[in-house]
GUPA-479224 format. One record per residue (C-alpha): residue number from 1; residue in three letters; x, y, z. Coordinates in Angstrom, 2 decimals. Each point is the difference from the previous one (the first is absolute). Layout:
BEGIN
PT     i    aa        xx        yy        zz
PT   NUM   ALA         X         Y         Z
...
END
This chain:
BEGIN
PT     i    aa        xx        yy        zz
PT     1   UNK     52.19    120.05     94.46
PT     2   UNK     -1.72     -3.21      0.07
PT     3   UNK      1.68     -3.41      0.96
PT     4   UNK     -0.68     -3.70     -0.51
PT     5   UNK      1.93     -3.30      0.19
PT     6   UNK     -0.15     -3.48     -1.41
PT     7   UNK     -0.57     -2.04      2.89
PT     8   UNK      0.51     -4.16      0.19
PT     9   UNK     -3.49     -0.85      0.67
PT    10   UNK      0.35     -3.91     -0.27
PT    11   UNK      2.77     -2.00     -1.92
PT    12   UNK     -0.18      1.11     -4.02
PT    13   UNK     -2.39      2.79      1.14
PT    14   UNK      0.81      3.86     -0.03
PT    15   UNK     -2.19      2.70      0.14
PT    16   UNK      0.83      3.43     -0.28
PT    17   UNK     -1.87      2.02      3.54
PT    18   UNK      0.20      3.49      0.51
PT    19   UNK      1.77      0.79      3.10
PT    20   UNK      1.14      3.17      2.27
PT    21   UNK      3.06      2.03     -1.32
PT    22   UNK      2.67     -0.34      2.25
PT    23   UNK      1.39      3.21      1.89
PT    24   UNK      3.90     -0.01     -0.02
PT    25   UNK      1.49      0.09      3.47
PT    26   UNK      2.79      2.38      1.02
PT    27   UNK      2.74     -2.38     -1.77
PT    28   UNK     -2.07     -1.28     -2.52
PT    29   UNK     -0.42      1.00     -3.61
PT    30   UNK     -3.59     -0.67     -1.91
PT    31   UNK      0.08     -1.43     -3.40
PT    32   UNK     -1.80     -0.74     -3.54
PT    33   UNK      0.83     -3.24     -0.52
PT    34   UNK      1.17      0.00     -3.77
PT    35   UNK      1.39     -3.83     -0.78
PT    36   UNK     -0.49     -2.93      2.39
PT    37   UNK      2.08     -3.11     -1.29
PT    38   UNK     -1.67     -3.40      0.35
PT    39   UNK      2.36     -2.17      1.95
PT    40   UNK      0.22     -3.75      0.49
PT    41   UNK     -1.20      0.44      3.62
PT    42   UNK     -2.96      2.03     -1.19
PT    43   UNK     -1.25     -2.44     -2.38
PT    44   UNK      0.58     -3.04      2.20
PT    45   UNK     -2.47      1.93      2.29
PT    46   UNK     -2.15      1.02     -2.39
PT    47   UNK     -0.55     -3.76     -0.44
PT    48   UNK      0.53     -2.07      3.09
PT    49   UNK     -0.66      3.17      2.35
PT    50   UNK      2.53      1.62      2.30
PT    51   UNK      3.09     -2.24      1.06
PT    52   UNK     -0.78      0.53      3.50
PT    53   UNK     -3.82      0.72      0.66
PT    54   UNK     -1.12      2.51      1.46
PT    55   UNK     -1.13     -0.79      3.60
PT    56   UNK     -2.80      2.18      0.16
PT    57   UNK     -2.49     -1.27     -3.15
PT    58   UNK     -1.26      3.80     -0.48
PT    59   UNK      3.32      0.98     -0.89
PT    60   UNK      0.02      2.03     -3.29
PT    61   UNK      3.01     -1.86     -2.38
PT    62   UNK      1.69      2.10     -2.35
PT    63   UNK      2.58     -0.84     -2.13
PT    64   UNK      2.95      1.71     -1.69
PT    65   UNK      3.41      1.17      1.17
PT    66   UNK      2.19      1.32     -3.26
PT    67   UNK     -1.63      3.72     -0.13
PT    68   UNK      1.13      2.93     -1.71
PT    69   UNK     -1.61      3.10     -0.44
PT    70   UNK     -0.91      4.34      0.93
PT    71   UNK      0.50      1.87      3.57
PT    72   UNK     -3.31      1.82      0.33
PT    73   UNK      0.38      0.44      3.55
PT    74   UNK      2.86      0.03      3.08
PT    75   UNK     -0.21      0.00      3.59
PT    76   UNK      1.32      3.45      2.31
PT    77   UNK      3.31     -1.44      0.82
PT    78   UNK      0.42     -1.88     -3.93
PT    79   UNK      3.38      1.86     -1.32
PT    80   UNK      1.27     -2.17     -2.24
PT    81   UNK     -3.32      0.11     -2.60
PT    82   UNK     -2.35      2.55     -1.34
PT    83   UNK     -3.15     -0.09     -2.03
PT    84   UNK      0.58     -1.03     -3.91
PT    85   UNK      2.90     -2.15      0.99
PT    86   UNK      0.25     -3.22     -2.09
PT    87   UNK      0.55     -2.96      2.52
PT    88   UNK      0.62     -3.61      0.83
PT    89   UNK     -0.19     -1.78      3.45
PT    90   UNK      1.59     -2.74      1.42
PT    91   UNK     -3.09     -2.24      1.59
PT    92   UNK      1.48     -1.25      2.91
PT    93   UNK      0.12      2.09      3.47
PT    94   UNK      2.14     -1.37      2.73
PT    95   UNK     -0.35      0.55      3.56
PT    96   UNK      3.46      1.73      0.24
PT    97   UNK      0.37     -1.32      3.53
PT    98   UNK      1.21     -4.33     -0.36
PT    99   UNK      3.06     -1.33     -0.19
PT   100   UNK     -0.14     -0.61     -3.95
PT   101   UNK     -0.91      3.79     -0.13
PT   102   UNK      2.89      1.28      1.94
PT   103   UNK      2.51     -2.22     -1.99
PT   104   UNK     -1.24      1.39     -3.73
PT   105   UNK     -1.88     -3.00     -0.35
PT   106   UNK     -3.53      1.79      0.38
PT   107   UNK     -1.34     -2.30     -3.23
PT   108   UNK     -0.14     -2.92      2.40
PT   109   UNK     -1.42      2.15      3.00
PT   110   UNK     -2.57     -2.07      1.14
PT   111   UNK     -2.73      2.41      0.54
PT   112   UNK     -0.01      1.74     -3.33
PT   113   UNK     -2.72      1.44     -0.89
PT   114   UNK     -0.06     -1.44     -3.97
PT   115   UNK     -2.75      1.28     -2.41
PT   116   UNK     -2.54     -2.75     -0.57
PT   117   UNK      0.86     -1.98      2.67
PT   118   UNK     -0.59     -0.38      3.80
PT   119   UNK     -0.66      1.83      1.80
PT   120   UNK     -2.01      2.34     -1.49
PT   121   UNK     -0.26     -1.22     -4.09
PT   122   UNK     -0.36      3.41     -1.00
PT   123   UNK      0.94     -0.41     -3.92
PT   124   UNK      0.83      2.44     -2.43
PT   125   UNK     -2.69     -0.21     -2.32
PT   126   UNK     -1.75      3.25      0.55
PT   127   UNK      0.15      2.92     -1.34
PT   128   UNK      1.42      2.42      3.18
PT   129   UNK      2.07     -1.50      2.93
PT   130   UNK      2.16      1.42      2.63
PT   131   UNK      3.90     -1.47      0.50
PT   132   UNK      2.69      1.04      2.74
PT   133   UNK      2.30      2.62     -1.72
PT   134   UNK      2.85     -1.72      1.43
PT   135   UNK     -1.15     -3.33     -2.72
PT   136   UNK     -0.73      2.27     -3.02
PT   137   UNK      2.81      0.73     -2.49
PT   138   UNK      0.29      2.86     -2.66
PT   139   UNK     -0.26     -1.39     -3.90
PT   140   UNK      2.14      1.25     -1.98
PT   141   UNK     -0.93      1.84     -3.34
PT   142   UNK      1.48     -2.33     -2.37
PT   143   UNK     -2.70     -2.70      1.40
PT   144   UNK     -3.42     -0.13     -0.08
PT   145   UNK     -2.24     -1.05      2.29
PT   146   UNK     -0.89     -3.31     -2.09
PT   147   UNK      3.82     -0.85      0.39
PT   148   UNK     -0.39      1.10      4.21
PT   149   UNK     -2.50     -2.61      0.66
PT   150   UNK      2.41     -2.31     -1.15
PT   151   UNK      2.99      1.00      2.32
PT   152   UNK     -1.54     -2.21      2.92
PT   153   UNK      0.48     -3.03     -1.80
PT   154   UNK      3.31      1.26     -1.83
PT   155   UNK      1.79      0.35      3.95
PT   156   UNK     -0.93     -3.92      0.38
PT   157   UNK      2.30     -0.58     -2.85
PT   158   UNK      2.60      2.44      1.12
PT   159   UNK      0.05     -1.22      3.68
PT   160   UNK      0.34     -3.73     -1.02
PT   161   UNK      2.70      0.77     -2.67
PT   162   UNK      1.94      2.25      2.56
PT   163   UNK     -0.20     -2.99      2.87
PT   164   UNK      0.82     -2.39     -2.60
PT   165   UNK      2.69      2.02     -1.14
PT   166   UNK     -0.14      0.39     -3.19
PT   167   UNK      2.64      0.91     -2.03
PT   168   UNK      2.04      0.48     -3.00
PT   169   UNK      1.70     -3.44     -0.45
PT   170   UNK     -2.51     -2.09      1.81
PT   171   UNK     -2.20     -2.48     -1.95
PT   172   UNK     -3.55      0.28      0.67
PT   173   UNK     -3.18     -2.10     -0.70
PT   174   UNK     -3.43      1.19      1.17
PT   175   UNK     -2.56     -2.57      0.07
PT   176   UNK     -3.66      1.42     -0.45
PT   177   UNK     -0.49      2.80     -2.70
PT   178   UNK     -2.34      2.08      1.46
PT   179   UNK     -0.35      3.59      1.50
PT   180   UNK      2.33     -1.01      2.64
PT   181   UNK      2.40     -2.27     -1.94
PT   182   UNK      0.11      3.11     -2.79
PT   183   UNK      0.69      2.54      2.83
PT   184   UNK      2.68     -2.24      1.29
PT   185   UNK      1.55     -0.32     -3.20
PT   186   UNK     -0.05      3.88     -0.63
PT   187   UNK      1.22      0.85      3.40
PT   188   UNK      3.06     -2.59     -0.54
PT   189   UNK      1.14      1.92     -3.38
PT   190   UNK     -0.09      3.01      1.58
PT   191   UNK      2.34     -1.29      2.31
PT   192   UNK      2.16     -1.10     -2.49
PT   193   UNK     -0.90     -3.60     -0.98
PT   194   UNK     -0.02     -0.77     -3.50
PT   195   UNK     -0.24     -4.75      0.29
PT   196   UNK     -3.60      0.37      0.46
PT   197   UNK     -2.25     -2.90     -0.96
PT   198   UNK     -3.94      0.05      1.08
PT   199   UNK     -1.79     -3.30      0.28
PT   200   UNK     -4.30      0.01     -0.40
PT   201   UNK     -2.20     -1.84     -2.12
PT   202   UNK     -2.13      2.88     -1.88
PT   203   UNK      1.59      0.97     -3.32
PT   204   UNK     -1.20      3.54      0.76
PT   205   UNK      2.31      0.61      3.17
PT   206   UNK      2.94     -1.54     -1.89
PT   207   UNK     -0.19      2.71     -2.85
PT   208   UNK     -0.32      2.49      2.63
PT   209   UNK      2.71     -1.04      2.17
PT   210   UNK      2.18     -0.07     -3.19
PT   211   UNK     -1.29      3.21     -0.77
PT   212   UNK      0.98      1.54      3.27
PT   213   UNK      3.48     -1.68     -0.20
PT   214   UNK      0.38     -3.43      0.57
PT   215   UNK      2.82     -1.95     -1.17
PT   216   UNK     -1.87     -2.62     -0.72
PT   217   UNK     -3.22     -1.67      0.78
PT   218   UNK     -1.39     -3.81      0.36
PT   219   UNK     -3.31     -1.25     -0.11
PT   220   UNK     -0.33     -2.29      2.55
PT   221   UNK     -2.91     -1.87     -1.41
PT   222   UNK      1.71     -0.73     -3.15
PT   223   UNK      3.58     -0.33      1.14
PT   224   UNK      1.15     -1.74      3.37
PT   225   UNK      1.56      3.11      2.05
PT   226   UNK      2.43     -1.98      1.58
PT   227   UNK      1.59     -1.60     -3.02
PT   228   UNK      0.22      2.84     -1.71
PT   229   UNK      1.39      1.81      2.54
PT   230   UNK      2.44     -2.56      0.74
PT   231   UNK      1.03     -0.43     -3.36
PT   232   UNK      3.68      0.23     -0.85
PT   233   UNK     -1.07      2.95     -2.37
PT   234   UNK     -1.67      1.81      3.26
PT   235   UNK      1.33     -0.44      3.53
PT   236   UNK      0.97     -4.21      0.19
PT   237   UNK      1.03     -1.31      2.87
PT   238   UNK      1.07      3.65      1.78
PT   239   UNK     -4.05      0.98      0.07
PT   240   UNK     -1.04      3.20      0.29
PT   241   UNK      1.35      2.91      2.77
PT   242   UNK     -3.26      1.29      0.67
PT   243   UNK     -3.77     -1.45     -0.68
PT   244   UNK     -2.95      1.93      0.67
PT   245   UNK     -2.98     -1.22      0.91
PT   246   UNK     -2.94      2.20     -0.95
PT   247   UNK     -2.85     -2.99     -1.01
PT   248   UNK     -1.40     -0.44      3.64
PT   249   UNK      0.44     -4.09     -1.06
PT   250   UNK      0.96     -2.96      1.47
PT   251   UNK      1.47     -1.39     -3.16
PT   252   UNK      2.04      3.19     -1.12
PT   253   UNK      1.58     -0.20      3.55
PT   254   UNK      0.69     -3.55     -0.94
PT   255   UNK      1.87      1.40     -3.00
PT   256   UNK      1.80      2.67      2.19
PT   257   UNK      1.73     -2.55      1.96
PT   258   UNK      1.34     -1.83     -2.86
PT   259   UNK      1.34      2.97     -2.38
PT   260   UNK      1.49      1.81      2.85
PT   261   UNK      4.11     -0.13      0.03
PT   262   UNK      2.03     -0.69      2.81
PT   263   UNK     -0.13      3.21      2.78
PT   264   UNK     -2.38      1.02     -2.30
PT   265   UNK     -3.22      1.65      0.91
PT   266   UNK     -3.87     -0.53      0.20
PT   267   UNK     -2.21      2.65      0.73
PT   268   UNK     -3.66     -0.62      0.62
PT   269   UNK     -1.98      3.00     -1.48
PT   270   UNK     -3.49     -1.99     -0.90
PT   271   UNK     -2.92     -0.64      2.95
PT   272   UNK      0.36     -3.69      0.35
PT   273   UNK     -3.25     -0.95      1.65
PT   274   UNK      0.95     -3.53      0.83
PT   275   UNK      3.19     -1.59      1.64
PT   276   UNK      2.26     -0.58     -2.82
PT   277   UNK      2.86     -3.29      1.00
PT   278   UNK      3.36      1.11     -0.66
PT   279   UNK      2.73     -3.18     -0.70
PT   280   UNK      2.93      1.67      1.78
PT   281   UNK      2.41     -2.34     -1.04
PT   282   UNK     -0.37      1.45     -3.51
PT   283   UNK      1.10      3.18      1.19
PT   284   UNK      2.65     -0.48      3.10
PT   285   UNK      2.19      2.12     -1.41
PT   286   UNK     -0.03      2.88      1.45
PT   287   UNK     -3.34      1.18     -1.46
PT   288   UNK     -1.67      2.48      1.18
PT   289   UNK     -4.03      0.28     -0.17
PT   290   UNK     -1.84      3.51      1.28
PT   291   UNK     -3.04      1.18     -0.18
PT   292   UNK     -1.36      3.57     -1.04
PT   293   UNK     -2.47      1.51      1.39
PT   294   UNK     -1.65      2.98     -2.01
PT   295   UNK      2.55      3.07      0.32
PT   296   UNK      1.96      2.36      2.70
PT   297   UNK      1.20      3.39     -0.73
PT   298   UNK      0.33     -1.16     -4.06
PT   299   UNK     -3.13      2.91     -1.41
PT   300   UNK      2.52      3.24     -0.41
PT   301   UNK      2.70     -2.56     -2.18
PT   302   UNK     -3.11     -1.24     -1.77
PT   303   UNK     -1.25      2.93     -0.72
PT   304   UNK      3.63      1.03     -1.46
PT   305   UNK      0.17     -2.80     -1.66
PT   306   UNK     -3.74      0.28     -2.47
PT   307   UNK      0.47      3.77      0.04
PT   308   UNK      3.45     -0.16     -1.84
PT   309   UNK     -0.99     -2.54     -2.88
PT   310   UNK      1.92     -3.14      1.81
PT   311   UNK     -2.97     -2.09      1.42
PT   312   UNK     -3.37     -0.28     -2.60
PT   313   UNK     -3.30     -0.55      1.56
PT   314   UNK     -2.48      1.51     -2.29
PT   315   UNK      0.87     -2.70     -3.03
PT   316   UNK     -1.06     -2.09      3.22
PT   317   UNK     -3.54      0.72     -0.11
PT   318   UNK     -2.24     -1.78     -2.18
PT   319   UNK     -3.32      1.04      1.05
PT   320   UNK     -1.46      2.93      1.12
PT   321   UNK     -3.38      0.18      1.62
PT   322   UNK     -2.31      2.92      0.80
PT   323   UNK     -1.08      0.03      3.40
PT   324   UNK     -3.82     -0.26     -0.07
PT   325   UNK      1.19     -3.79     -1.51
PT   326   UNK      2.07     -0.66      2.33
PT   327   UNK     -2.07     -3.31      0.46
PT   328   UNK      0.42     -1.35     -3.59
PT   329   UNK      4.21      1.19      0.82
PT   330   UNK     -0.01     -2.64      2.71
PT   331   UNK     -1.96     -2.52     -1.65
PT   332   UNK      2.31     -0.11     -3.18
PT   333   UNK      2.70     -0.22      2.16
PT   334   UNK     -1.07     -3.28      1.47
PT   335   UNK     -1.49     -1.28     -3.08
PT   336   UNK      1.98     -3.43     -1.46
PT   337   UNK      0.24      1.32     -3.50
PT   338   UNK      0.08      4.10     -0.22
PT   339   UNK      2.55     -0.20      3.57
PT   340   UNK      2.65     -1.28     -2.48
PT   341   UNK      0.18      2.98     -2.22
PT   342   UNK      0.18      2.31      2.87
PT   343   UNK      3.64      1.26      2.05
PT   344   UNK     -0.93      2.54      1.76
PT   345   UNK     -3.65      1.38      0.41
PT   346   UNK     -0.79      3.42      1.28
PT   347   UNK     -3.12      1.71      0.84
PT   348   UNK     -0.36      3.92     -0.98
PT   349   UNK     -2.16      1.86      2.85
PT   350   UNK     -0.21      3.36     -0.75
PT   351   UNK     -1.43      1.65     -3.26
END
């Protein structure tokens, strides 16, 4: 077996090099990477470069961290796994010994090892890479491999929803309409919510989000969010119990503030790259803002959840890309005009 990977070479530059196949160590499995999904974090690297550099400048970058695919290999003391198996990891590897680790908070460990990242930006667009057995998950038979690339991205959704506490009941607006705003809203109906209304600006994400179950949608360049929302037909002057806010803006967190209801809820799912000023007196009623940070023990409930029909990620993907273009992938996805019409990209590795 041959192996290669689509290294980082400079910003907007891939190129596919042919590389050593990795032996599996005695608790690692060895895979055929099937379906890598192309996340936000990906692409913004793909364009800008890594979020934190690399500090050696030889340092191969590889990107990629939502991989499904085939066990061809396991190490002498794998027992979980055998050869054939159909699989899905989770990316990040914590160190099992800090604080955050010991409570059940290993997603905020703060020397995980994270695909793509530091320290070792080893990415999972390749065709054959190893992964601790104790991080790989069995996929069940009623999903494909297509639909396991997407579970990474899926347990965002599910971890925010289940922090935000989302239930039946609850009123809900997600602001942003992306992958993670449409995995939010998925993992909040199947926890019950039904007063879901998603807030973006592409017509394309609306349909979808109304597809996948939305109450309602608004376009937020057409319509002003806030009015709407605050409409005596809507929510009025009670707001809204819980706002989501999956755009990575500082002007959708704006929003958040003013929608929410009293000892209602704000939970900050998008990357905001810049400080974002909250006016507290808006909201010094009891509200309560939290951050989520990617997700902690939420893959087996995920998994559940897509395997039994109640959570749809393949009507998610909009473009599929072979690997040996794995270039043009990226570039569409950064591209002003053809970036609009796609959700969710994902690149297909093996033949």
């Amino acid at each position: 077996m041959k192996n290669s990977e689509a290294i980082l070479v400079t910003p907007k530059k891939f190129e596919i090099q042919k590389c050593p196949m990795p032996e599996p160590k005695e608790n690692e499995v060895l895979l055929k990477v099937e379906y890598v999904g192309m996340c936000g974090s990906d692409i913004h690297g793909f364009e800008f470069g890594p979020f934190i550099p690399p500090k050696d400048p030889n340092q191969k970058i590889g990107l990629g961290h939502e991989v499904a695919g085939e066990v061809v290999g396991i190490g002498s003391k794998v027992t979980k796994f055998k050869v054939g198996d159909k699989v899905i990891i989770e990316p990040g590897v914590p160190d099992n010994t800090c604080e955050y680790c010991r409570t059940g908070r290993y997603n905020i460990c703060p020397s995980v090892d994270f695909m793509a990242t530091q320290p070792n930006y080893k990415g999972a667009l390749c065709q054959y890479m190893t992964h601790p057995e104790d991080w790989t998950y069995h996929l069940p038979e009623t999903m494909t491999t297509l639909e396991g690339a997407l579970v990474e991205p899926a347990a965002v959704g599910m971890h925010a929803a289940i922090l935000g506490e989302a239930k039946v009941g609850k009123s809900i607006v997600i602001l942003g309409g992306g992958t993670i705003g449409l995995m939010v809203l998925q993992a909040c109906l199947s926890l019950g919510a039904t007063d879901i209304t998603v807030v973006d600006v592409i017509p394309k994400r609306l349909e979808l989000a109304l597809k996948l179950g939305a109450k309602r949608v608004i376009n937020g360049k057409e319509q002003d969010t806030v009015q709407v929302l605050r409409s005596n037909e809507l929510y009025g002057d009670h707001g809204v119990d819980l706002v989501f806010e999956a755009a990575g803006s500082a002007f959708t967190a704006g929003q958040a503030v003013q929608i929410v209801a009293r000892g209602g809820k704000i939970m900050m799912v998008g990357t905001q790259s810049k400080p974002v000023p909250i006016d507290f007196l808006k909201i010094n009623r009891e509200v309560t803002i939290q951050t989520a940070f990617r997700y902690c023990n939420n893959f087996p409930q995920t998994i559940e959840a897509i395997a039994t029909g109640r959570f749809n990620v393949k009507d998610m993907v909009t473009n599929i890309y072979d690997y040996k273009d794995v270039q043009t992938a990226f570039e569409e996805a950064i591209d002003p005009v053809k970036k609009l019409d796609m959700v969710k990209g994902v690149v297909k590795v093996a033949e």
